[in-house]
C-alpha positions as CSV (number, residue, x, y, z in Angstrom):
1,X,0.0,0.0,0.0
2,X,1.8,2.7,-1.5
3,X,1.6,6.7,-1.3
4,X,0.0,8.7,1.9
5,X,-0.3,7.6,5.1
6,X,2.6,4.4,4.8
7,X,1.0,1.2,6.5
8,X,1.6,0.4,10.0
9,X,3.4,-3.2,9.3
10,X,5.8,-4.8,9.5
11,X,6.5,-8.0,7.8
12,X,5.8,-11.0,10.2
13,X,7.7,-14.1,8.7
14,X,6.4,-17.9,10.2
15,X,8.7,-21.1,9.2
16,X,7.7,-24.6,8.3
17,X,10.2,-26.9,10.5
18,X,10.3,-30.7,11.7
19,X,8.6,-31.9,14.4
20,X,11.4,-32.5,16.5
21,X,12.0,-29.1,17.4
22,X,8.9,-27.9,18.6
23,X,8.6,-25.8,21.7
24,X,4.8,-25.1,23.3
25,X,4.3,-22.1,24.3
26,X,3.8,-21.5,28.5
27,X,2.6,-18.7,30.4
28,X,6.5,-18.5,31.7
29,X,8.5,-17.9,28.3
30,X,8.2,-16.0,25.8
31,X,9.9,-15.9,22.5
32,X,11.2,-13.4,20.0
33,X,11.0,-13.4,16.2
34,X,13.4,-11.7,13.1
35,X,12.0,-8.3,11.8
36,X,13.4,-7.3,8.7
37,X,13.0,-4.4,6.3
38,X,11.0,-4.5,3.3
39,X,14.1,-4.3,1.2
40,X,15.3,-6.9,2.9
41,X,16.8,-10.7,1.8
42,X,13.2,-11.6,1.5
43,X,13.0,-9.9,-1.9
44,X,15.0,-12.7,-4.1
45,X,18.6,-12.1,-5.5
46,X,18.9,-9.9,-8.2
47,X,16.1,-8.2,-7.7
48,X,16.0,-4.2,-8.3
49,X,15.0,-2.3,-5.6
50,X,13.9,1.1,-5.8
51,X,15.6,2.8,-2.8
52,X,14.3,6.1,-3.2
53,X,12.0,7.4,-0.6
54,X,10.2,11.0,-0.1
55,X,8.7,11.6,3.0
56,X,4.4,11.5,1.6
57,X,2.2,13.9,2.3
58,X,-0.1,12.4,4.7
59,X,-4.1,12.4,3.8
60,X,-6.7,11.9,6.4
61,X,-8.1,8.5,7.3
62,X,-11.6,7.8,6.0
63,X,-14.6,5.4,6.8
64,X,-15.0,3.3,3.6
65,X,-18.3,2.2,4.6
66,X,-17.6,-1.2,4.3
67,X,-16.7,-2.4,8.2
68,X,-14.1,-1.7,10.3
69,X,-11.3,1.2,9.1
70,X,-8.3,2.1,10.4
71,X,-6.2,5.0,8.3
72,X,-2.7,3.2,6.6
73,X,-0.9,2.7,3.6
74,X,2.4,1.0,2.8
75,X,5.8,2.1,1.9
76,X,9.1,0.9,1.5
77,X,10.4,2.1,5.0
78,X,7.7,-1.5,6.1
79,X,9.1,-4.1,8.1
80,X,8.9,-7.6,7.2
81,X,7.9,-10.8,9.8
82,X,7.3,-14.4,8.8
83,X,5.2,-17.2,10.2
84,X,3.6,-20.8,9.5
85,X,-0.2,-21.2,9.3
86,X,-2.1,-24.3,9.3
87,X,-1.1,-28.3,9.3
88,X,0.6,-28.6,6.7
89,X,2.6,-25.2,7.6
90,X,2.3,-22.7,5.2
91,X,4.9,-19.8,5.0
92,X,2.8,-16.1,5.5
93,X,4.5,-13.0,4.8
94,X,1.9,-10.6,6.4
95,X,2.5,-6.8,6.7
96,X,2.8,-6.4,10.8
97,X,0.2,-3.5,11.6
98,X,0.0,-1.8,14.8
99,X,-3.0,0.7,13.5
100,X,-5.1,-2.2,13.3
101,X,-6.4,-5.1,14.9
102,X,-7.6,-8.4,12.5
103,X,-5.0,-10.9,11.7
104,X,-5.1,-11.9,8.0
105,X,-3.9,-13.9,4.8
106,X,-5.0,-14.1,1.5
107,X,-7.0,-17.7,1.0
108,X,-8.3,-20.0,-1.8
109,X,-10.4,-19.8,-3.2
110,X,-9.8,-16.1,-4.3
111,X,-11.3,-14.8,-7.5
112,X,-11.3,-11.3,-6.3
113,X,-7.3,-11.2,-4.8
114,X,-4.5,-9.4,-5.8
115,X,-2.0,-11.1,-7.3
116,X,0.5,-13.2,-5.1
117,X,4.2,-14.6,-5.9
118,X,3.8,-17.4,-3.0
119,X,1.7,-19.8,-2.9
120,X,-2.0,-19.3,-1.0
121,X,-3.2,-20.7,2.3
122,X,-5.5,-23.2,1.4
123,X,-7.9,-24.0,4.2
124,X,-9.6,-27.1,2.8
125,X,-5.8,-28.2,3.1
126,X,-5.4,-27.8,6.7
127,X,-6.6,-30.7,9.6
128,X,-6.3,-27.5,12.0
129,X,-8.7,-25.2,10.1
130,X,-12.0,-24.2,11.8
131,X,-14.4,-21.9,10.3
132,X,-16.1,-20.0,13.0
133,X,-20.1,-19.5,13.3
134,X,-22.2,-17.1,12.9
135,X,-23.5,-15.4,16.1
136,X,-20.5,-17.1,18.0
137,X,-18.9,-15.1,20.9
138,X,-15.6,-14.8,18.4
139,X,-17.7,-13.8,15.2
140,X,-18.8,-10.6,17.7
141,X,-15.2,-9.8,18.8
142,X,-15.0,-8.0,15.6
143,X,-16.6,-4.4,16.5
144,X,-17.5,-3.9,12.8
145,X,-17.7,-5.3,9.6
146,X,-19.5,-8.7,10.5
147,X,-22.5,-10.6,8.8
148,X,-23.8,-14.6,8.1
149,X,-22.5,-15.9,5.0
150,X,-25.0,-18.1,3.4
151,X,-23.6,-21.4,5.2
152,X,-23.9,-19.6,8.6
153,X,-20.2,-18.5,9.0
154,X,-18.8,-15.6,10.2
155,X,-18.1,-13.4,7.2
156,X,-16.2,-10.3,7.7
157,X,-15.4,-7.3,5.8
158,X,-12.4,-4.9,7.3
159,X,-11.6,-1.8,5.7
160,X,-8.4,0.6,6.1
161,X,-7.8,4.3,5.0
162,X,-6.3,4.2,1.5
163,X,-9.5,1.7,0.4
164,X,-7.5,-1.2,0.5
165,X,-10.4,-4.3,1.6
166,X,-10.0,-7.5,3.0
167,X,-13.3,-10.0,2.7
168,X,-14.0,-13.3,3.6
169,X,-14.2,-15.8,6.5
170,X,-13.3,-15.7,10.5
171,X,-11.4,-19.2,11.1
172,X,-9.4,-20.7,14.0
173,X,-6.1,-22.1,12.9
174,X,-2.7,-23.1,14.3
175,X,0.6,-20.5,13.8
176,X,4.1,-21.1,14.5
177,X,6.7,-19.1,14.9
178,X,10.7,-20.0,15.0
179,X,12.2,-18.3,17.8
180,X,15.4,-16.2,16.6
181,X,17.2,-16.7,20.1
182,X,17.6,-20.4,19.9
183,X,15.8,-21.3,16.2
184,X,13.3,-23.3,17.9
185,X,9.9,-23.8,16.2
186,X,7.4,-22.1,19.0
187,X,3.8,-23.5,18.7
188,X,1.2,-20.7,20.0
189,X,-1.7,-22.8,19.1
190,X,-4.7,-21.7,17.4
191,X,-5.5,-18.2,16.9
192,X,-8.3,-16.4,15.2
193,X,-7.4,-15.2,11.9
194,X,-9.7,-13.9,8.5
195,X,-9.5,-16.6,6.1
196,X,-9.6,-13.9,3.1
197,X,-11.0,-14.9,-0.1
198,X,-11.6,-11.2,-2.2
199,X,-8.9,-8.4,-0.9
200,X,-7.9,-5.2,-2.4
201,X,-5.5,-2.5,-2.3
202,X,-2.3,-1.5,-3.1
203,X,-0.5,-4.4,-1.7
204,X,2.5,-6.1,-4.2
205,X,3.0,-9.9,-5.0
206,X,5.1,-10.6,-2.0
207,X,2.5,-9.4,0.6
208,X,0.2,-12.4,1.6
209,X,-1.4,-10.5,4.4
210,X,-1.6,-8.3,7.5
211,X,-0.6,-9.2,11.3
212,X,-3.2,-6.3,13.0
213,X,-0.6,-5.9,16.2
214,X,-3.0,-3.1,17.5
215,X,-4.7,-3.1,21.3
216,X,-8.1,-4.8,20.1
217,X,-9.1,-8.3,21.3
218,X,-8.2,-10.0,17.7
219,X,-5.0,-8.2,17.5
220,X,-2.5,-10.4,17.8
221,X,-0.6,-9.3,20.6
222,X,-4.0,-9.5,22.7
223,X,-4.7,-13.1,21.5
224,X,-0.7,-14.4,22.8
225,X,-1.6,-12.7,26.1
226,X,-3.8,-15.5,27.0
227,X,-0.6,-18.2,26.3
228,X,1.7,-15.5,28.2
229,X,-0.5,-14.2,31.0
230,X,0.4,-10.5,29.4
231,X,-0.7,-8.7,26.6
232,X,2.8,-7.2,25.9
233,X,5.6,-6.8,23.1
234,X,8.7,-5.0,22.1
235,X,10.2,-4.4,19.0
236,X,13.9,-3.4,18.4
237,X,13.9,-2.3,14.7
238,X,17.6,-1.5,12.5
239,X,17.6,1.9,11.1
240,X,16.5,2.7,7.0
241,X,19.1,1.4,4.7
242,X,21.0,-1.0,7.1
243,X,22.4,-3.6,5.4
244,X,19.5,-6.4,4.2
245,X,21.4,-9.6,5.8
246,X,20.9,-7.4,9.5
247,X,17.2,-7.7,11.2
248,X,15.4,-6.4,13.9
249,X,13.9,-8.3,16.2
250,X,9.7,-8.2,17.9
251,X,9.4,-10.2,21.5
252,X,6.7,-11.5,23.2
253,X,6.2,-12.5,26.9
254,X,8.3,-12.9,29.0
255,X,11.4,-12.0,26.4
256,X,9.3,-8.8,25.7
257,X,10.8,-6.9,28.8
258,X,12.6,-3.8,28.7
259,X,14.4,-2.8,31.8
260,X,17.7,-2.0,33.1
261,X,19.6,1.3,32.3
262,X,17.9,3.9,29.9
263,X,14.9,3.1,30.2
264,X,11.9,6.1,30.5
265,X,8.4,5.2,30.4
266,X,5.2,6.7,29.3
267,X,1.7,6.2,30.1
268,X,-0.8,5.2,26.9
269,X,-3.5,7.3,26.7
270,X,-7.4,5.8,26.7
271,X,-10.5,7.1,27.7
272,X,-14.1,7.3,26.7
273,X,-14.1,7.8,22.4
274,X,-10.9,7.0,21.5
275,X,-10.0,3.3,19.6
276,X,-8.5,0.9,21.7
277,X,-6.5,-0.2,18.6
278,X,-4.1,2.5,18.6
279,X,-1.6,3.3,20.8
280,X,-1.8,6.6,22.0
281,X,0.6,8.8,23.9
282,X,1.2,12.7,25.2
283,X,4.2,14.5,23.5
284,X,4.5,17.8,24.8
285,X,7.0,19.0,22.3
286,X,10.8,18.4,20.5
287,X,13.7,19.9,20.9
288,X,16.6,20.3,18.8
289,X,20.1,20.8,20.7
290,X,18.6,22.6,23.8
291,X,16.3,24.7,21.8
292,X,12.7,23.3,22.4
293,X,9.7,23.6,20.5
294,X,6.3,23.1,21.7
295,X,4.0,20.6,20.3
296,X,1.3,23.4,20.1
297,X,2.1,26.7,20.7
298,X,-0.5,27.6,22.9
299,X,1.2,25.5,25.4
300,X,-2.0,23.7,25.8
301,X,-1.3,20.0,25.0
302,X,-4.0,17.7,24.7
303,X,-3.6,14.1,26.2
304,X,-3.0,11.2,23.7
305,X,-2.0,13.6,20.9
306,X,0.6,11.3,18.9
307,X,0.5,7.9,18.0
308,X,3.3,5.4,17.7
309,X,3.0,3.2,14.9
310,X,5.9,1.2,13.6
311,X,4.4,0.9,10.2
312,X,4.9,4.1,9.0
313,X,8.4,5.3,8.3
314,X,7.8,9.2,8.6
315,X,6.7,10.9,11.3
316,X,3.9,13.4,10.9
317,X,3.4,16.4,13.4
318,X,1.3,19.4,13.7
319,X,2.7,21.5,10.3
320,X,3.2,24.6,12.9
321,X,5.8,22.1,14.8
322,X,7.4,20.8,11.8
323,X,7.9,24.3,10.9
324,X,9.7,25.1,13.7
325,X,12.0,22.6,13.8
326,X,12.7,23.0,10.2
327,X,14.0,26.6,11.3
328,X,15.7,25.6,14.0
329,X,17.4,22.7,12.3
330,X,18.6,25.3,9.2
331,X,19.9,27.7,12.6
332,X,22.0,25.5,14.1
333,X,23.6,23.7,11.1
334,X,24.1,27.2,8.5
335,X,28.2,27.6,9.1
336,X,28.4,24.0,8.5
337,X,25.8,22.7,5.5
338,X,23.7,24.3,3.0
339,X,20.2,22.6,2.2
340,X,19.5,21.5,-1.3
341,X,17.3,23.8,-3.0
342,X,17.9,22.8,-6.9
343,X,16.5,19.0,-6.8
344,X,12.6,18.8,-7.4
345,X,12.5,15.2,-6.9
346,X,13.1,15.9,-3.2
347,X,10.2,18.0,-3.0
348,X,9.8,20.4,0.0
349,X,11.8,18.4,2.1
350,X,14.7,19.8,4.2
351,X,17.9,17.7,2.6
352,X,21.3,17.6,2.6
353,X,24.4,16.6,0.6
354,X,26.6,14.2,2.4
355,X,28.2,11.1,1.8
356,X,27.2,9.9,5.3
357,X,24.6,10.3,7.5
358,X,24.9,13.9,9.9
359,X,26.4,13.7,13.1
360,X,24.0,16.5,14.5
361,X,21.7,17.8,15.9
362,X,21.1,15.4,18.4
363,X,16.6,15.7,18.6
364,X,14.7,14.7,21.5
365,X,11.0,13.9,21.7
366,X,9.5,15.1,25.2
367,X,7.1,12.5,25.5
368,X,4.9,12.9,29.3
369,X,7.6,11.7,31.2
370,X,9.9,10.2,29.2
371,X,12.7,12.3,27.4
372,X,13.7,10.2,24.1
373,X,16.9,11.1,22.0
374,X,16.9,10.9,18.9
375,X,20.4,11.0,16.7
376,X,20.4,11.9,13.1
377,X,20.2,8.2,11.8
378,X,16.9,8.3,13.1
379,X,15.8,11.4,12.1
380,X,17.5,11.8,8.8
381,X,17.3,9.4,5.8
382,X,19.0,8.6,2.6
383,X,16.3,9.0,-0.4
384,X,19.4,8.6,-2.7
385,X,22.8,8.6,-2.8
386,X,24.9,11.2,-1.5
387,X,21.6,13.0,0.0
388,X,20.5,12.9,3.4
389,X,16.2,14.2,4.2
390,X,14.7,15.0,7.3
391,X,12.4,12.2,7.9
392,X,9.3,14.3,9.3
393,X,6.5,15.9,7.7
394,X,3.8,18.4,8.6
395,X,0.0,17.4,9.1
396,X,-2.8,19.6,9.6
397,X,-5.3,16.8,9.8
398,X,-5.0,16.3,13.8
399,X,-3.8,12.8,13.6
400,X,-0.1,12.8,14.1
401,X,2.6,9.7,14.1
402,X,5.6,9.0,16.0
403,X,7.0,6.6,12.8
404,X,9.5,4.0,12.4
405,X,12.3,5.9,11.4
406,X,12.7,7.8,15.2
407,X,11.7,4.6,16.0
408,X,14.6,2.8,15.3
409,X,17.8,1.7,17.4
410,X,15.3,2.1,20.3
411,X,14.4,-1.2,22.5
412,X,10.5,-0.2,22.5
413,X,8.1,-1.7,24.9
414,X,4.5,-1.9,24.5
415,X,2.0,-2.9,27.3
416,X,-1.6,-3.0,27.2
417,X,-2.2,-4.5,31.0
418,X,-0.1,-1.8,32.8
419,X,-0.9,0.8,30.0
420,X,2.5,2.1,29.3
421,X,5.2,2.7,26.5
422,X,9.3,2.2,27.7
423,X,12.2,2.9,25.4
424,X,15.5,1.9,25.7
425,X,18.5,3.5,23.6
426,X,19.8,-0.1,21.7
427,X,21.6,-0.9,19.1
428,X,19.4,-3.1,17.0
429,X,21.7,-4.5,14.7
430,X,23.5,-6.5,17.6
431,X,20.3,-7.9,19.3
């Protein structure tokens, strides 16, 4: 999904492995899985690709009107995750998502799907498949989108911001994952998933799917909870560009914790009419060197104003922000770089020429009571060679992004029993 708002995914990658080396999954482990880039060793040897990225204008979210929305796109700043669905396993490469909530994969048989390079989940395949029924406590977990399919199954319809649809059936089914501290096979057991036989949008032939990673009760960091006892990850993901054979790395349960030295903490924001889905947090403002500049300049900051999504790359922010730091960025770097001015393929971003990344200014994001630094690799980015961009963007829409860029080389936690954010500064090539 390509063009304004850049999905909230990352890739989630399950293996196929032998029997032998199969580790259930107990409310006192917890396991962690590779998360790689979208341009990543995934795409197959010899294949171009197209490294260029602009920071997108960002668009407003909007309700389809058919089922449950949530406002993303894709770019090529997405992560990539595997996994194994089914008995036989089958490899799904699903776009991670944490501005949504369903888990799902394309299935056969699927006259109305985009096309796909690997081969498609096939429930009538599977001795673990279970099509759920209609008026079932599980069809109703979806909060939208839901109706009886002629059979009496639970049909869904789930819709996300750019248009992009996914159609078809609830289902049970059995998922895998291989652990990447020990390559053990871990078997979570079934989850509920959307068996999706017509989907649409602007997904390419290597996406089979979306992991929804959001704070609903089909995401599927809510359904491991009840394996783990908490409803908790982290993610540790390796800056833009780093080399393709390096990953990240997304934890869950006991292996999700983030602690030691470092570590600040905010509180996730809920409350009566915002989406449980996203996760919502205060920041009060950014500061560049030790000048700071205020989220709003009224000084009057409005609780859950930001959310942090680690499937989009940029990060968007009230345009009067953006501007500032702009400004303040051009200040304190004039008697030392010049910005680019005669390139329009770099649009009104703020760039630079340099043959490796800036070594300042050093940013940091005032989040309520957490101070997070942020060095240039993850606020600068390399659209091309020789050129280094500012990897924020101004939004006057009122939704605003803390994305995956700033996001990276930071050990990030995610709670949704104690209701808080942690980061830890970590470099996540070495984890």
């Amino acid at each position: 999904m390509a063009n304004t708002l850049s999905f909230h995914l990352c890739f989630f990658i399950v293996f196929m492995f032998s029997c032998e080396s199969l580790v259930e999954a107990s409310n006192n482990a917890g396991f962690s899985v590779q998360l790689l880039r979208h341009n990543s060793r995934f795409h197959k040897s010899g294949e171009v690709y197209n490294s260029f990225y602009q920071v997108p204008q960002k668009s407003s979210s909007s309700q389809n009107g058919n089922g449950a929305t949530t406002g993303v796109t894709s770019n090529n700043g997405d992560c990539l995750m595997k996994l194994t669905l089914g008995t036989p396993p089958v490899d799904i490469y699903g776009l991670v998502d944490t501005g949504s909530d369903l888990v799902w994969a394309q299935c056969k048989p699927c006259s109305g799907c985009y096309e796909q390079k690997n081969p498609m989940f096939d429930p009538l395949k599977s001795k673990t498949y279970r099509n759920i029924q209609c008026y079932s406590e599980q069809c109703n977990s979806l909060p939208e989108g839901i109706s009886c399919s002629s059979h009496n199954l639970c049909a869904y319809t789930y819709g996300y911001g750019d248009d992009s649809v996914t159609k078809g059936l609830l289902a049970r089914e059995k998922v895998t994952f291989i652990s990447s501290s020990n390559g053990e096979a871990v078997v979570v057991g079934d989850i509920i998933f959307g068996c999706g036989h017509n989907n649409r949008g602007n997904f390419n032939e290597n996406d089979m799917g979306i992991i929804g990673m959001g704070g609903g009760p089909l995401s599927l960091v809510s359904q491991l909870g009840t394996h783990y006892g908490s409803r908790r990850f982290s993610q540790c993901l390796v800056p833009f560009h780093t080399d393709p054979d390096i990953s990240g790395t997304i934890s869950f349960g006991a292996e999700s914790e983030v602690s030691g030295e470092g570590v600040v903490t905010t509180p996730l924001v809920s409350g009566e009419g915002q989406s449980q889905t996203y996760y919502l947090v205060t920041l009060n403002g950014i500061s560049v060197g030790n000048k700071f500049v205020p989220f709003d300049s009224s000084q009057e900051v409005s609780t859950g104003n930001i959310m942090i999504d680690s499937g989009t790359p940029a990060t968007y922010i009230p345009q009067e922000l953006y501007d500032g730091l702009v400004e303040e960025l051009k200040a304190q770097m004039k008697h030392t770089r010049t910005p680019i001015e005669d390139d329009p393929s770099l649009g009104t971003q703020l760039c630079y020429r340099s043959d490796q990344n800036l070594e300042e200014p050093i940013l940091t994001a005032h989040f309520e009571g957490a101070d997070v630094e942020l060095k240039p690799a993850q606020t600068f980015i390399p659209p091309k060679d020789g050129v280094f961009c500012f990897a924020m963007a101004g939004a006057t829409d009122g939704q605003y992004i803390f994305g995956n860029f700033a996001q990276s080389n930071i050990l990030i936690g995610f709670d949704l029993d104690t209701k808080t954010v942690s980061f830890k500064p970590t470099d996540c090539t070495k984890q």
